[in-house]
TINU-111562 format. One record per residue (C-alpha): x, y, z; residue number from 1. Coordinates in Angstrom, 3 decimals. Example, Ala and Ser with C-alpha at 12.3 -4.5 7.8 and 13.67 -1.06 7.14 Angstrom:
((12.300; -4.500; 7.800); 1)
((13.670; -1.060; 7.140); 2)
end
This chain:
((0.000; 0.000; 0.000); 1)
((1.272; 3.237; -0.845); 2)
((1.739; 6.775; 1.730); 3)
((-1.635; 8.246; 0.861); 4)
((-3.932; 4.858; 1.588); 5)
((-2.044; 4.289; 5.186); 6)
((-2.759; 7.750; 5.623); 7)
((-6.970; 7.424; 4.564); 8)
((-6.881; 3.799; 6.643); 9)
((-5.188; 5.492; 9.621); 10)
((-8.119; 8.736; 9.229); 11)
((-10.815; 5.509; 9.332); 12)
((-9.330; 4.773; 12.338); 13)
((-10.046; 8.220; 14.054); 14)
((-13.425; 8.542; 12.551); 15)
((-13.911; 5.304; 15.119); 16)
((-15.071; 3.261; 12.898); 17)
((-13.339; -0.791; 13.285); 18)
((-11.462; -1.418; 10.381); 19)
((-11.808; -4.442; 7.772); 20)
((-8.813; -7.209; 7.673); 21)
((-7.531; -5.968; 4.400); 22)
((-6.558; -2.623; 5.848); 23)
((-5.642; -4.009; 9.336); 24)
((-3.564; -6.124; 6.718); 25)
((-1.999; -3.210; 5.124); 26)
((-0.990; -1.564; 8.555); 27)
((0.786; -4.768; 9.596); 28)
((2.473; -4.165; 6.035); 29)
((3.886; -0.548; 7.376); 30)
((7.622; -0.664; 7.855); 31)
((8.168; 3.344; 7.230); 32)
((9.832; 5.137; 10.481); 33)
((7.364; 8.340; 9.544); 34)
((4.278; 6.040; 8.932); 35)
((4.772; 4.265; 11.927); 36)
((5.274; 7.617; 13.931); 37)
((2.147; 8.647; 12.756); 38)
((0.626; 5.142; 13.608); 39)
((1.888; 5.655; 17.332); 40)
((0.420; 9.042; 17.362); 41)
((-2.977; 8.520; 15.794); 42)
((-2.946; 5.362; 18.314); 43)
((-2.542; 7.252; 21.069); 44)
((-4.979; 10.259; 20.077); 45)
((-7.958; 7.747; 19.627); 46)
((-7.359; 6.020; 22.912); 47)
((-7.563; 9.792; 24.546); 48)
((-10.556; 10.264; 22.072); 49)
((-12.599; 7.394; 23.296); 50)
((-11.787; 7.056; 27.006); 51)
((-9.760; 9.799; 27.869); 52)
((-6.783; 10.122; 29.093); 53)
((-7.265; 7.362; 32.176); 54)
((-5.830; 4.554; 32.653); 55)
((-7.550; 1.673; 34.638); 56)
((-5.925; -0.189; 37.074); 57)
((-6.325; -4.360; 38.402); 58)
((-4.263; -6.457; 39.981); 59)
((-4.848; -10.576; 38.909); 60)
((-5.611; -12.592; 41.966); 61)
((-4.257; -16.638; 41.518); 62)
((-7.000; -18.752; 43.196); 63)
((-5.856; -22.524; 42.080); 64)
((-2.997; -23.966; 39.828); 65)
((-4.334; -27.404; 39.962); 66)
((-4.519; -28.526; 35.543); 67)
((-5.540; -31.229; 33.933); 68)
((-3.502; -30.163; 30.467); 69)
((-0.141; -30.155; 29.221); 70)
((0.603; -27.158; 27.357); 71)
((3.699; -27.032; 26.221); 72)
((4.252; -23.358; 26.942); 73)
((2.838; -23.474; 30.639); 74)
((4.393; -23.352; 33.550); 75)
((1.427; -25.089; 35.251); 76)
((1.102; -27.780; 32.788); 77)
((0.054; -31.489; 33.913); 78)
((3.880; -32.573; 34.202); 79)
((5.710; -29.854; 35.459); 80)
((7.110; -31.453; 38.979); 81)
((8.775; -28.495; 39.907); 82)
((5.667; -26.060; 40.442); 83)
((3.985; -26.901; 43.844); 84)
((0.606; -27.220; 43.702); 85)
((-2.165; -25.162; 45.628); 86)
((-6.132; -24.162; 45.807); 87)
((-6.739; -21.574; 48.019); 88)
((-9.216; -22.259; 50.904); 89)
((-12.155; -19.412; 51.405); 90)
((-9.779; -18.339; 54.667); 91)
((-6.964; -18.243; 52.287); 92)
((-8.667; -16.139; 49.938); 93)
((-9.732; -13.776; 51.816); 94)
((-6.470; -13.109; 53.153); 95)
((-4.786; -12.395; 49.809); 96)
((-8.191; -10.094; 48.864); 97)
((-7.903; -8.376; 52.477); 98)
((-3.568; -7.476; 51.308); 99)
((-5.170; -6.158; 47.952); 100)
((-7.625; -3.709; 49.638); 101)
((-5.266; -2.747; 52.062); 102)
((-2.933; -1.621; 49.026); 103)
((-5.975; 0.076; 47.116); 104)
((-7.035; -2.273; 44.780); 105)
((-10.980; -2.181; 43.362); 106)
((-10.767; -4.799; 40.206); 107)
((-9.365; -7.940; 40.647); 108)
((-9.057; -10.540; 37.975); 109)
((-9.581; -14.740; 39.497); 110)
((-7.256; -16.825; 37.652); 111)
((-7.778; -20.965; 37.583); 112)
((-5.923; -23.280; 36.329); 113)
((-7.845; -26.193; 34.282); 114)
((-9.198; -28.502; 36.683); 115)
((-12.698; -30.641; 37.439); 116)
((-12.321; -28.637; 40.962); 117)
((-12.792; -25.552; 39.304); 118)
((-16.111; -25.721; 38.302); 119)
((-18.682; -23.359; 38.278); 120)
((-19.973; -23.293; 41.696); 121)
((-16.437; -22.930; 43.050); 122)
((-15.725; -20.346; 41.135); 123)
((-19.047; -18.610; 41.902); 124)
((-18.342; -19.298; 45.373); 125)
((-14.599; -17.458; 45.111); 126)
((-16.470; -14.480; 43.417); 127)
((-19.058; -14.361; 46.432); 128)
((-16.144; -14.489; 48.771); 129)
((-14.104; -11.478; 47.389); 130)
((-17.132; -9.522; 47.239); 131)
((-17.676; -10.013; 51.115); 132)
((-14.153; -8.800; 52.366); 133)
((-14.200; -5.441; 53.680); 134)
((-10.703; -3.969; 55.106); 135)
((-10.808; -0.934; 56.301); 136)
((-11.972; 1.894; 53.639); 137)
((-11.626; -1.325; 51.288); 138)
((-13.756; -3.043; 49.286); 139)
((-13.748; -5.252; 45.658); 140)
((-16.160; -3.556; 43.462); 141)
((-15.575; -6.021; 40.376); 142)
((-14.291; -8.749; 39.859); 143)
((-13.080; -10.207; 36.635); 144)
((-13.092; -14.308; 35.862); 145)
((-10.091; -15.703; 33.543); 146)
((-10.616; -19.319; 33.369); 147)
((-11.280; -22.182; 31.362); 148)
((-14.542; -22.182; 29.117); 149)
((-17.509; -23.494; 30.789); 150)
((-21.439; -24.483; 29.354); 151)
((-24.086; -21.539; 29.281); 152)
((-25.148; -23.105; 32.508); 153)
((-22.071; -22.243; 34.014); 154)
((-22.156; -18.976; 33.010); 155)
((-25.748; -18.350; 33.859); 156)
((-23.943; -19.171; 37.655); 157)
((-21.217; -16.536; 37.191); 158)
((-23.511; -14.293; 36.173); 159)
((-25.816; -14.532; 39.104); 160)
((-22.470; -13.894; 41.249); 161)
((-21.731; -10.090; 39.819); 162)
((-19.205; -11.227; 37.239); 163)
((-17.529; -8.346; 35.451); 164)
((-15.401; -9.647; 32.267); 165)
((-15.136; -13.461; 31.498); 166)
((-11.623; -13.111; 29.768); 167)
((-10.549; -16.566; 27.687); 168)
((-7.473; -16.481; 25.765); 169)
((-7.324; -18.476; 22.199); 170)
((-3.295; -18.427; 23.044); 171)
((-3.085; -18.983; 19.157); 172)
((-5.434; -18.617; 16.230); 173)
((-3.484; -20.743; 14.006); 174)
((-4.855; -24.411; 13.653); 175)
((-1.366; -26.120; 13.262); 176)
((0.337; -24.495; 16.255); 177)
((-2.792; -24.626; 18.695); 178)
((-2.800; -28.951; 17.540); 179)
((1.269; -28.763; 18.460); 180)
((1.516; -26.933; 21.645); 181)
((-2.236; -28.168; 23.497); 182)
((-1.208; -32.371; 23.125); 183)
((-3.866; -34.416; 21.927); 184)
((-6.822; -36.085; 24.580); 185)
((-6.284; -33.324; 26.859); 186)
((-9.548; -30.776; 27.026); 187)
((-7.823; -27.723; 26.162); 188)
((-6.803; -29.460; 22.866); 189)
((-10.264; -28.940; 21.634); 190)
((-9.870; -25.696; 19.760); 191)
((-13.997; -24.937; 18.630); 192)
((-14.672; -25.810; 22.426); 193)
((-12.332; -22.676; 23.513); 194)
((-12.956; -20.311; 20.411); 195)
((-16.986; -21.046; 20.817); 196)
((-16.052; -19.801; 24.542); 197)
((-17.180; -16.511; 25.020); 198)
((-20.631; -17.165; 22.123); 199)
((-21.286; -19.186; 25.447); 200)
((-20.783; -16.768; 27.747); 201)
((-23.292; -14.006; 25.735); 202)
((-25.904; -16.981; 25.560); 203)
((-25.265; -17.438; 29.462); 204)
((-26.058; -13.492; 29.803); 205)
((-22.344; -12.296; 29.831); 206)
((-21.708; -9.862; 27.676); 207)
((-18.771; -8.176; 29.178); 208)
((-15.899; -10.433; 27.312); 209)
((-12.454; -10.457; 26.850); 210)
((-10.121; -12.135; 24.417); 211)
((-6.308; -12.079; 23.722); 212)
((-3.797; -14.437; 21.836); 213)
((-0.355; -15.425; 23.521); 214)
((2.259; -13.698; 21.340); 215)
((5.576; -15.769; 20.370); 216)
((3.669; -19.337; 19.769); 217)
((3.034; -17.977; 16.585); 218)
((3.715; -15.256; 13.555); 219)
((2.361; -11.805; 15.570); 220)
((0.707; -11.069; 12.219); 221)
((-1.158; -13.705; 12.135); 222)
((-2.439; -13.565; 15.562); 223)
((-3.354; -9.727; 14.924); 224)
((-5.573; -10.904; 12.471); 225)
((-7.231; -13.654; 14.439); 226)
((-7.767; -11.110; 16.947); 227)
((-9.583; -8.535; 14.434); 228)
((-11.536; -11.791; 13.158); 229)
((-12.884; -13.354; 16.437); 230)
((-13.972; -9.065; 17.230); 231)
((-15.789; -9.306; 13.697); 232)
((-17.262; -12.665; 14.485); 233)
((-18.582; -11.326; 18.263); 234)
((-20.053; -8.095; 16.521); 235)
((-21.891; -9.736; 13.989); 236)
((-23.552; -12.379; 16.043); 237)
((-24.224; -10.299; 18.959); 238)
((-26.046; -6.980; 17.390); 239)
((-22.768; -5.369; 17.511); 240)
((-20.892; -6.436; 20.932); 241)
((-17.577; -7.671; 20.820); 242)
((-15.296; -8.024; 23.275); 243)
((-14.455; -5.295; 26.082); 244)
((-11.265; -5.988; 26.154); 245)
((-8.301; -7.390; 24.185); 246)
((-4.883; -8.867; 26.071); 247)
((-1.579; -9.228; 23.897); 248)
((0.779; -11.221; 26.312); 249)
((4.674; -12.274; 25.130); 250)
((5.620; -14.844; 26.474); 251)
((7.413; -15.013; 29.746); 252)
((10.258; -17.684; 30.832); 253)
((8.615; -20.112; 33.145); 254)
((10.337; -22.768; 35.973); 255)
((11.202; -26.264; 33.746); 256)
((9.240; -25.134; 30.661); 257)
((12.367; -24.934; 27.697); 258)
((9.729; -23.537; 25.099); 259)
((9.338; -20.464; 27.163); 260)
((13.455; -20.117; 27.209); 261)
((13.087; -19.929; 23.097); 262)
((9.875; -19.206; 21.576); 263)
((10.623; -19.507; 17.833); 264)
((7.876; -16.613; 17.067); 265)
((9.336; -14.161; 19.953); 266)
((8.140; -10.824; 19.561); 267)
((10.733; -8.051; 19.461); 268)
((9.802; -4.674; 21.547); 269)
((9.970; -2.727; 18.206); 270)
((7.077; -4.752; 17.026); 271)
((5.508; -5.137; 20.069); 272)
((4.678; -1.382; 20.183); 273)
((3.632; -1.781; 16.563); 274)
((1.244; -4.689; 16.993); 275)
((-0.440; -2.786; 20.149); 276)
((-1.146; 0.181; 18.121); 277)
((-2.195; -1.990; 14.948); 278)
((-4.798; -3.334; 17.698); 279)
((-5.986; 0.243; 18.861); 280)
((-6.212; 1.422; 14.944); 281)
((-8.124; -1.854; 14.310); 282)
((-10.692; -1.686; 16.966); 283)
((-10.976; 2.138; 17.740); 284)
((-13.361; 1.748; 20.796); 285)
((-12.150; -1.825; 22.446); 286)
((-9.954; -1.544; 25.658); 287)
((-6.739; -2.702; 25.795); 288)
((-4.809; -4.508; 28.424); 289)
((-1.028; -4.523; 28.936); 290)
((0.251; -6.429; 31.752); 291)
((2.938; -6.452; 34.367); 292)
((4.688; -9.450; 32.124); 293)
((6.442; -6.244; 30.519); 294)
((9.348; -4.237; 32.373); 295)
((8.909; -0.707; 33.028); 296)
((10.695; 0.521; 30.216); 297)
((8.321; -1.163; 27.896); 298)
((5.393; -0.382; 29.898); 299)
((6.455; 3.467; 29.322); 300)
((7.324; 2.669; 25.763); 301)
((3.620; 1.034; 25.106); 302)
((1.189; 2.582; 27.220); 303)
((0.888; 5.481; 24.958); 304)
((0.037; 3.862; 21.596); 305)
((-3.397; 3.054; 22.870); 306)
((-3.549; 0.864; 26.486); 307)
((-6.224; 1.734; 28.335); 308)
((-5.634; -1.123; 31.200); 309)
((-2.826; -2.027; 33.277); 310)
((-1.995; -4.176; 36.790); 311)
((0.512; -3.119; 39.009); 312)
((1.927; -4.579; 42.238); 313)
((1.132; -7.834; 41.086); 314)
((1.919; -11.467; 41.881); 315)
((0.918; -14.375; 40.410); 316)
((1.466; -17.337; 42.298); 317)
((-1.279; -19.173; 44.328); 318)
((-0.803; -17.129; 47.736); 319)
((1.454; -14.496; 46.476); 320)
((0.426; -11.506; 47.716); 321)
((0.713; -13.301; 51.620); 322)
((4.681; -13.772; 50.252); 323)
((4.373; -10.412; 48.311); 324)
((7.762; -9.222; 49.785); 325)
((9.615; -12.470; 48.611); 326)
((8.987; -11.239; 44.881); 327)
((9.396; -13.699; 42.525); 328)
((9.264; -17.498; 43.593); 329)
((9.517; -19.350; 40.601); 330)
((7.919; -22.876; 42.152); 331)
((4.734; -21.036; 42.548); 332)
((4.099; -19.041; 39.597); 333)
((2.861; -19.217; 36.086); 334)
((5.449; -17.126; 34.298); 335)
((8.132; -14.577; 35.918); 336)
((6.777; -10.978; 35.521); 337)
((8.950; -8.172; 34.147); 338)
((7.628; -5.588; 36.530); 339)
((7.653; -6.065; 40.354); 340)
((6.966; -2.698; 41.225); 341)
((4.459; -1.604; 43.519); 342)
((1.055; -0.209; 42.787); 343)
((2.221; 3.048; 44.487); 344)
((5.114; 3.155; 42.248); 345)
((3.506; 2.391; 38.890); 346)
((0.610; 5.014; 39.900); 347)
((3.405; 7.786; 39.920); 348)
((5.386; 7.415; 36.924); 349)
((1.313; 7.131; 34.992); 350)
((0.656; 10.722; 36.829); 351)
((4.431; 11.549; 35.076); 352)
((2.774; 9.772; 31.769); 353)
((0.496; 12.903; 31.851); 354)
((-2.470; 10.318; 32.110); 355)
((-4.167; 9.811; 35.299); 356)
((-5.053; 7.101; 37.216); 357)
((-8.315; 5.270; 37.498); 358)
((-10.252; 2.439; 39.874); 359)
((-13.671; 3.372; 38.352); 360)
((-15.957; -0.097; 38.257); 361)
((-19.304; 2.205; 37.752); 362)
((-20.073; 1.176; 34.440); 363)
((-20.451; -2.422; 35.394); 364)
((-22.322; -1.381; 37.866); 365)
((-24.553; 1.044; 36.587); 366)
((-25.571; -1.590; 33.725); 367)
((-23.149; 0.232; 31.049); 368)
((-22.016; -3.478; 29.755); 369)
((-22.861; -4.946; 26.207); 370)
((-25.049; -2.905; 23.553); 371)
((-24.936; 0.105; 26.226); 372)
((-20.911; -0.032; 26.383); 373)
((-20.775; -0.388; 22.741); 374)
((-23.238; 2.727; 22.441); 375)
((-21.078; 5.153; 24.050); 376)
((-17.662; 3.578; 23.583); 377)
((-18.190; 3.210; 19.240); 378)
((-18.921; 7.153; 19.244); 379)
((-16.302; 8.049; 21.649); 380)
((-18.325; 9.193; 24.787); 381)
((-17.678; 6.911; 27.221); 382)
((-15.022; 9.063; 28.225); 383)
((-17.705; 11.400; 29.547); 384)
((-17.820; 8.729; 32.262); 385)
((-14.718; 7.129; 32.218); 386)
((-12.379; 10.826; 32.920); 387)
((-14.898; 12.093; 35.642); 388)
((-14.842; 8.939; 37.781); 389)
((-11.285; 8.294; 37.130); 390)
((-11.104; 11.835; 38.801); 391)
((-12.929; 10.514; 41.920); 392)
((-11.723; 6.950; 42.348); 393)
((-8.028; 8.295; 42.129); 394)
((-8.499; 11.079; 44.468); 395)
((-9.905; 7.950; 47.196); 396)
((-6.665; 6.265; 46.321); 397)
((-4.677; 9.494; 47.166); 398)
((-6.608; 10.012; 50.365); 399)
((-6.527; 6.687; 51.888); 400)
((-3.549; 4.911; 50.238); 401)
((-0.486; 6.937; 48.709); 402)
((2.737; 7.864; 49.672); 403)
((3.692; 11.432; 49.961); 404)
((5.269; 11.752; 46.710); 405)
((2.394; 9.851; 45.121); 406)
((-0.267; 12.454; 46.540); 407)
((1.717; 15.211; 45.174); 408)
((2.061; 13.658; 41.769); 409)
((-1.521; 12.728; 41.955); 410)
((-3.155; 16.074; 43.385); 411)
((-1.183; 17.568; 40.266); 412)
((-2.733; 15.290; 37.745); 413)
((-6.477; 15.611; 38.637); 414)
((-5.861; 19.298; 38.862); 415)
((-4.545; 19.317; 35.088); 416)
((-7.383; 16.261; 34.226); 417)
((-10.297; 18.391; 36.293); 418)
((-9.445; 21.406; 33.897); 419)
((-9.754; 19.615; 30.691); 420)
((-13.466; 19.028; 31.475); 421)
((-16.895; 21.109; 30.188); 422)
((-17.253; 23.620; 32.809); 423)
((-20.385; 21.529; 33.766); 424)
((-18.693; 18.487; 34.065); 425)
((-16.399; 19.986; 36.595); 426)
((-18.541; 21.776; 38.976); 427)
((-19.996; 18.341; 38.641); 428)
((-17.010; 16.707; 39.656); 429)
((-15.709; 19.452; 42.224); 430)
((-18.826; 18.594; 44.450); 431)
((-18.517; 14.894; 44.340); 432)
((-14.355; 15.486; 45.294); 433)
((-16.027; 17.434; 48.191); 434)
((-18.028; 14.664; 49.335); 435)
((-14.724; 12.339; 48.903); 436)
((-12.772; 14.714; 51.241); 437)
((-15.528; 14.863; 53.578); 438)
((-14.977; 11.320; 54.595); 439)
((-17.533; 9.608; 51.829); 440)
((-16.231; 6.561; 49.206); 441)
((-17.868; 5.002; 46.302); 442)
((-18.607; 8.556; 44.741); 443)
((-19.393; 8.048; 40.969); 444)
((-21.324; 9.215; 38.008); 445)
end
């Protein structure tokens, strides 16, 4: 494709309408430095566009490791002998929810291996659980489910529970590589049974879904694409909803798996940053999630091109956050992250981002899921929402959970944020911050 047609593909994109896969094609064709700059930038200017300039934090939550598969880039797989195995008990749980709150966390993701164990009622049951612990001005407000695919039934459970996202990963599109790396006999090798995942979920009432592809199993391109497809596929089966959110993990070295060691489809950071923007251009109005598997220089390097989700302080072993200050223990967990900071940390250098902070769950819980999402995130007003409780929930977190330096940073930001609203948006927002200083929490619009 020549200058002038990435230039009218890349205009599509800011008009906010989702691109088809021939022009998502020719984007992953770009290799020009001042195409690609202007890739980054109209990445980053539709992100701000559609949900302002926040940035939603989670932190994942490991319930149970137990799995019945043997994927061959896992670190949890059937036959590794080196990871120790561990459910958490209810007692257990709400220990590692009660560290969370205490830190400032709102949105947790669960995270279960594949197991019989994990069914729906036990994961219902660990939803229920979170939801009850209250530690001091803390509280869950949503929690997220990442977990094997389940029957309607089973959703119909989760949904009953106050489920926010079901997230499933495909881990690869590509037929040949899924058949190689997910052995044969094992559930997880059934590739229609996990791509027909989340049509299960919206028949079971969810309709808050995420999907996401692990990147270095297989050609990034490729996976882009399978990405853009299974969006298309949700859309036009479900009057226009497709996924929330969509997750591009690299894969991380993991204890006694070699494949992790070397991936033959790694993904360098160059194109890393170009496949996330790629993503943003390709589905204007779809949130984004980059997670603490990156270091801190890429996190810097990527947020801008169009994240709109991040963890921080995160640990992801079954019990981690009890051994939080041990940092990594490679027996217990999944993958080794690339940043250990803290939530406190991470918060400050996204205030130094110029972006600010958010741990908004309202639209969850004010019904703003599905068709009504879609209706305000395809025309870019969600932001209307998303930058005024963003406002709020951060200025909580400064009140009852920062560090000095953080507050300072922070107080800064939603000074500079609280400006950029309408003038009735603010006065609006300057009487809710009153109520917050006054001693009163869940404050949203």
């Amino acid at each position: 494709a020549d200058k002038s047609e990435i230039r009218d593909i890349i205009a599509k994109s800011k008009s906010k309408v989702r691109l088809n896969p021939d022009e998502t094609a020719k984007l992953i064709g770009v290799n020009d430095d001042e195409l690609l700059d202007e890739m980054f930038k109209a990445a980053r200017e539709i992100k701000e566009d559609v949900y302002g300039k926040r940035i939603v934090f989670f932190a994942p939550l490991y319930v149970g490791n137990k799995c019945m598969n043997n994927c061959v880039y896992c670190g949890f797989r059937r036959d590794n002998k080196s990871i120790v195995r561990k459910t958490l008990t209810m007692d257990e749980l709400k220990g590692e929810v009660r560290i969370l709150e205490s830190k400032g966390q709102k949105r947790l993701i669960l995270v279960y291996g594949e197991s019989d164990d994990y069914d729906a009622d036990f994961i219902a049951e660990t939803m229920r659980t979170t939801y009850s612990v209250k530690e001091g001005k803390g509280e869950i407000r949503r929690v997220n489910i990442n977990a094997a695919p389940l029957d309607v039934e089973g959703y119909k459970k989760l949904k009953k529970a106050g489920i926010g996202t079901f997230q499933i990963f495909q881990e690869t599109y590509h037929h040949e590589t899924y058949k190689k790396l997910h052995p044969q006999g094992d559930r997880k090798s059934d590739y229609l049974w996990r791509l027909s995942g989340l049509d299960r979920a919206m028949e079971g009432g969810i309709d808050d879904l995420g999907i996401g592809a692990l990147f270095g199993l297989y050609d990034w391109r490729f996976e882009v694409m399978g990405l853009l497809y299974h969006t298309i596929h949700l859309e036009e089966k479900y009057n226009g909803v497709g996924p929330h959110t969509i997750s591009f993990p690299r894969i991380e070295p993991a204890i006694d798996v070699p494949f992790t060691l070397n991936p033959n489809y790694r993904v360098s950071d160059k194109d890393f940053k170009k496949l996330v923007a790629i993503i943003r251009l390709s589905v204007p109005y779809t949130g984004m999630i980059l997670t603490a598997r990156e270091n801190p220089k890429v996190r810097k390097e990527v947020i801008p091109v169009g994240v709109s989700q991040i963890d921080a302080g995160s640990r992801i072993g079954v019990g981690g956050y009890a051994e939080y200050e041990h940092g990594y223990i490679p027996e217990k967990e999944q993958f080794q992250l690339g940043d250990m900071r803290s939530l406190d940390e991470v918060i400050r250098e996204i205030c130094e981002l110029g972006c600010i902070p958010s741990f908004c769950t309202a639209g969850y819980r004010c019904g703003r899921t599905g068709e009504r999402f879609m209706a305000l995130a395809k025309p870019g007003k969600v932001h209307n929402y998303c930058m005024p409780n963003a406002i709020l929930t951060f200025k909580e977190y400064l009140l009852d959970y920062a560090s000095e330096e953080t507050k300072k940073a922070g107080e800064k930001a939603i000074e500079k944020n609280l400006n950029d609203l309408s003038p009735d948006r603010k006065e609006m927002v300057m009487q809710k911050l009153k109520l917050i200083e006054d001693g009163k929490r869940d404050v949203y619009i």
